[in-house]
C-alpha positions in Angstrom: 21.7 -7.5 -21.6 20.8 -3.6 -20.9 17.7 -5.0 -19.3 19.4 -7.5 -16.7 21.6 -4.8 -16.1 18.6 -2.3 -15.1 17.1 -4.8 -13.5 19.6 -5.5 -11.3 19.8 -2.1 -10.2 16.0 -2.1 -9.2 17.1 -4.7 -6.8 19.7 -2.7 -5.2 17.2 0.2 -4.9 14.6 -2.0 -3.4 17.3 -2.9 -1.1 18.1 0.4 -0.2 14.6 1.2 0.4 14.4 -1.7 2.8 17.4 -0.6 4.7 16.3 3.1 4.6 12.8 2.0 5.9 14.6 0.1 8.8 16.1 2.9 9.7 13.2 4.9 10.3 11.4 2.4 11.5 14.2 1.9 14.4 13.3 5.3 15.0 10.3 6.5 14.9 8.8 2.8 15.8 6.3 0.6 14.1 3.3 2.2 14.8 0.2 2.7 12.4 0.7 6.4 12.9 4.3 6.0 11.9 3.2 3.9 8.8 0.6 6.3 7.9 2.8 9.5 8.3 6.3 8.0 6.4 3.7 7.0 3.8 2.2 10.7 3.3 5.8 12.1 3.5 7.6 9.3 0.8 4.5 10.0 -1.4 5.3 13.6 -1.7 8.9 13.3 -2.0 8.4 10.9 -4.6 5.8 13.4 -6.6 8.2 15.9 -5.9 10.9 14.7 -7.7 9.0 13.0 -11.1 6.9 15.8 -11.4 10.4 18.0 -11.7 12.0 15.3 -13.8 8.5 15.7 -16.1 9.1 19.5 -16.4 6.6 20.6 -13.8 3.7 19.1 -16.0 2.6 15.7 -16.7 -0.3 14.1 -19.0 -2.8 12.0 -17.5 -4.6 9.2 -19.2 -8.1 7.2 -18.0 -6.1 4.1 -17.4 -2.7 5.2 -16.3 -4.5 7.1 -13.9 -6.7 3.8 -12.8 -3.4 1.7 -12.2 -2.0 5.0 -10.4 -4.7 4.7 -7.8 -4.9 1.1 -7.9 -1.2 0.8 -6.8 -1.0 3.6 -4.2 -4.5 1.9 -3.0 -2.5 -1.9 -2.9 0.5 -0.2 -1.5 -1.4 1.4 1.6 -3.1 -1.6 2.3 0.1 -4.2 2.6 1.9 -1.2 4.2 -0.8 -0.7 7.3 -1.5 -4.6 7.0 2.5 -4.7 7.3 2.8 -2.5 10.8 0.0 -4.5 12.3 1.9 -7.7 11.3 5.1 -6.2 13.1 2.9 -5.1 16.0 2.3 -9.0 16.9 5.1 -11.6 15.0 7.8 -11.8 12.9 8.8 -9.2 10.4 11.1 -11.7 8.8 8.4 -14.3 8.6 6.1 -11.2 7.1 9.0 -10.2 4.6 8.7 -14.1 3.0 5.0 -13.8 2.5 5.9 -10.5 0.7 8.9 -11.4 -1.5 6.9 -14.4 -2.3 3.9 -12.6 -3.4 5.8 -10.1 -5.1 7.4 -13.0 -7.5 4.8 -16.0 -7.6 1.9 -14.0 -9.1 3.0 -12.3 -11.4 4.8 -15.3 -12.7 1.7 -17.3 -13.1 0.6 -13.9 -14.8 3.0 -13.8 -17.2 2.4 -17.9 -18.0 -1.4 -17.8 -17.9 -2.5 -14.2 -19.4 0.7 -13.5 -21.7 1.1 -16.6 -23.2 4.7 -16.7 -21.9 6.4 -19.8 -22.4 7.7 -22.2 -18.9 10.2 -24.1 -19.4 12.1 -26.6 -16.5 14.5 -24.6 -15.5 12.6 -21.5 -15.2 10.5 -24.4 -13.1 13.6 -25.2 -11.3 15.0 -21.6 -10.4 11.0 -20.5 -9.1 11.2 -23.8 -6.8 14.9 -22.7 -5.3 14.0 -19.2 -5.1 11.1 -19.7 -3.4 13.1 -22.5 -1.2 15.7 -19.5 -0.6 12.9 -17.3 0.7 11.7 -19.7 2.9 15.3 -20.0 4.7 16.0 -16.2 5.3 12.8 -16.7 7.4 13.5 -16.2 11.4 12.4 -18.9 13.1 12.5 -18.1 16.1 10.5 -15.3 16.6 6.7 -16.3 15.9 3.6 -16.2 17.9 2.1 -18.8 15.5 -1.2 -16.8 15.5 -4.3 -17.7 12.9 -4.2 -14.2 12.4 -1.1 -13.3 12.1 -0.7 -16.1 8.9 -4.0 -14.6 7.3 -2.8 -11.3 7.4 0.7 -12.3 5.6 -1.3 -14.1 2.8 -3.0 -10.8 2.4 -0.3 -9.4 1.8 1.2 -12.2 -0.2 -2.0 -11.1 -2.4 -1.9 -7.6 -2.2 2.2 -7.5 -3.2 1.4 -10.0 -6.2 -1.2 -7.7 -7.3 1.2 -4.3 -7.3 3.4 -6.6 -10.0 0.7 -7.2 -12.3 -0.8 -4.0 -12.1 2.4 -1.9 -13.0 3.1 -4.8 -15.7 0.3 -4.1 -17.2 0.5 -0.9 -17.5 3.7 -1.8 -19.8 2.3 -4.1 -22.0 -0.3 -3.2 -24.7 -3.8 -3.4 -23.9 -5.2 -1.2 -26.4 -5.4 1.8 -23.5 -3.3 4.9 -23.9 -0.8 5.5 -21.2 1.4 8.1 -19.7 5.4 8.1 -19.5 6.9 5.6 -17.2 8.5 9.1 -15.3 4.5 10.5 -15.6 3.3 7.0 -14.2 5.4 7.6 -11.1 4.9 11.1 -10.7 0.8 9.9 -10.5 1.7 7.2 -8.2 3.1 8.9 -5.7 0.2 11.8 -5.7 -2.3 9.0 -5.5 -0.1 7.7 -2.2 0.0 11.2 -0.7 -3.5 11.6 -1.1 -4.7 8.4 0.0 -2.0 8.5 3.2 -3.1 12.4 3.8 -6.5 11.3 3.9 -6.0 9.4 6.4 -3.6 12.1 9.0 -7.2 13.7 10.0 -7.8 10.5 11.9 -4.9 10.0 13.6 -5.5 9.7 17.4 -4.8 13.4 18.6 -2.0 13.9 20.4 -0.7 10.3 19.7 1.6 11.1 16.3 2.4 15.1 15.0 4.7 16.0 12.4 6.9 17.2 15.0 7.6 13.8 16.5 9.5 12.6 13.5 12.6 13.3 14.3 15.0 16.0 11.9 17.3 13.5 10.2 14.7 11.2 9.9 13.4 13.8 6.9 16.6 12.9 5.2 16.1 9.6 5.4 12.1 9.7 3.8 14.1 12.0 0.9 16.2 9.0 -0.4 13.6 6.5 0.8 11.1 8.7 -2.0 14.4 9.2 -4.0 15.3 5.1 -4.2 12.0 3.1 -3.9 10.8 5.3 -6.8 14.0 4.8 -8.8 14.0 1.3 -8.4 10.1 1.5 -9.2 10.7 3.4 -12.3 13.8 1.1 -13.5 11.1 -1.8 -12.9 9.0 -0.4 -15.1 10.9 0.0 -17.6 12.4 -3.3 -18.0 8.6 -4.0 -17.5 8.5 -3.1 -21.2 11.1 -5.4 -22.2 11.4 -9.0 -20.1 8.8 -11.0 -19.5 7.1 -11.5 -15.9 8.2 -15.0 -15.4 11.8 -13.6 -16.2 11.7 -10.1 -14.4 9.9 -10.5 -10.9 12.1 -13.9 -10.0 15.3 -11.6 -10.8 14.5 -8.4 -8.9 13.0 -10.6 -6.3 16.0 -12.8 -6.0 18.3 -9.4 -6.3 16.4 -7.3 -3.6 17.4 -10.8 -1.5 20.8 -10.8 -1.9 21.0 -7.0 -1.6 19.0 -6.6 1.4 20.7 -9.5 3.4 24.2 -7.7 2.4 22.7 -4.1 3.7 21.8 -5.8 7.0 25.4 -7.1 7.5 27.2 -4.0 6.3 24.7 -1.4 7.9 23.5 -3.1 10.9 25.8 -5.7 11.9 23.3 -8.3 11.4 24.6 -11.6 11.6 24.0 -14.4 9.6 22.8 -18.2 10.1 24.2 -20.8 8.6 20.5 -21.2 6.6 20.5 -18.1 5.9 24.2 -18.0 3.8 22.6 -21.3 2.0 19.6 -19.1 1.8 21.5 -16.8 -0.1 23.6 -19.4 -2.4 20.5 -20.8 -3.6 19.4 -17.8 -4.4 22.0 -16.2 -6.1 22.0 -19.8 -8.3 18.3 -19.3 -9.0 18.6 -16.1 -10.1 21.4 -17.0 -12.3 19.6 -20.1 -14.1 16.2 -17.1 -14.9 18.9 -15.0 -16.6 20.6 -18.0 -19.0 
């Protein structure tokens, strides 16, 4: 029960993350630039704080480091893939493609690769999830571009692979690996690096360190501080559940969650679809825990 428990919290994390990110993003904008540079900054943070929590040192393994990369590689793609998606349609529509991602392919992972057993309700509780997605979508705002579709199956892709990879990192494969605290701490570095690499061609004059403005730092301190928590808790309970259990449940939390942050933070309102939306889901997540 520990683990549902966890697990759970992931999804309020990843909730808080999403509502932290908003924040900025209402900001600062939705820019590459602004992508780019939150990306740099959340990466240290987040190396920051696990390489403290590791005791100022932390081992590094071949393939720990090789997912570390691999991730902060996945991550920067769906992230600048993500701005330019915002840039021309619908962010809800995007956030679908992503939650989807993020849940179907790693279950197929878990059924395929792990030898993890489907049963009909797990059958079920993936269709209703996925029909609960589909509902919190906003249907109004879409450009209906070829484009704009191929770039949210990218990133229906790209988020499915960031499951697997940090699931397999948790499952034994016959490679040595790091601490799930050491995992993170390498995560992040790879991020900055990758995100840092990439400040040298920023347009000049178009995005400087001093355009972000000074509470926004606090708000990339607990973006690194609860996006790598919730990370870390997923990778523990990574450990412990299976995929076709864990990614439905954290997906159909961070839901929930994240439609509950929007009313209570911004005064979003809800549609009538969407509260269904959210009943289904809540149901679906319930049947992947009994």
């Amino acid at each position: 029960m520990i683990w549902y428990v966890l697990i759970f919290m992931a999804a309020i994390g990843c909730a808080a993350n999403f509502a932290l990110t908003k924040v900025y993003q209402l900001n600062q904008g939705n820019s590459q630039e602004t992508g780019i540079v939150f990306n740099f900054l959340v990466g240290i943070v987040g190396f920051l704080i696990y390489f403290g929590i590791c005791g100022f040192k932390i081992s590094i393994t071949p393939f720990s480091l090789i997912l570390a990369i691999l991730l902060a590689v996945f991550i920067g793609l769906y992230t600048i893939i993500g701005f330019k998606i915002m840039s021309i349609g619908s962010i809800a529509v995007y956030t679908v493609f992503l939650m989807l991602g993020g849940m179907i392919l790693p279950y197929f992972y878990g059924v395929i690769f792990l030898g993890e057993g489907v049963t009909l309700t797990k059958i079920i509780a993936l269709l209703l999830m996925t029909a609960a997605i589909i509902l919190q979508r906003d249907v109004s705002n879409n450009k209906g571009k070829a484009v704009f579709y191929l770039l949210c199956v990218l990133v229906f892709i790209i988020n499915g692979a960031v499951s697997i990879v940090s699931k397999m990192h948790q499952i034994d494969l016959g490679y040595k690996t790091v601490s799930e605290n050491e995992f993170v701490a390498l995560k992040n570095a790879a991020r900055a690096v990758m995100f840092g690499g990439m400040l040298p061609f920023i347009k000049k004059g178009k995005w400087t360190m001093l355009s972000i403005k000074p509470k926004m730092y606090i708000v990339i301190a607990l973006t690194g501080l609860f996006s790598n928590t919730a990370y870390l808790l997923q990778l523990i309970c990574a450990a412990h559940l299976p995929a076709t259990v864990q990614f439905p449940i954290t997906t159909g939390g961070t839901i929930i969650f994240t439609a509950l942050a929007g009313v209570a933070c911004f005064g979003e309102k809800l549609e009538k679809r969407q509260v269904a939306g959210l009943i289904i889901c809540l149901g679906a997540t319930i049947l992947f825990v009994i």
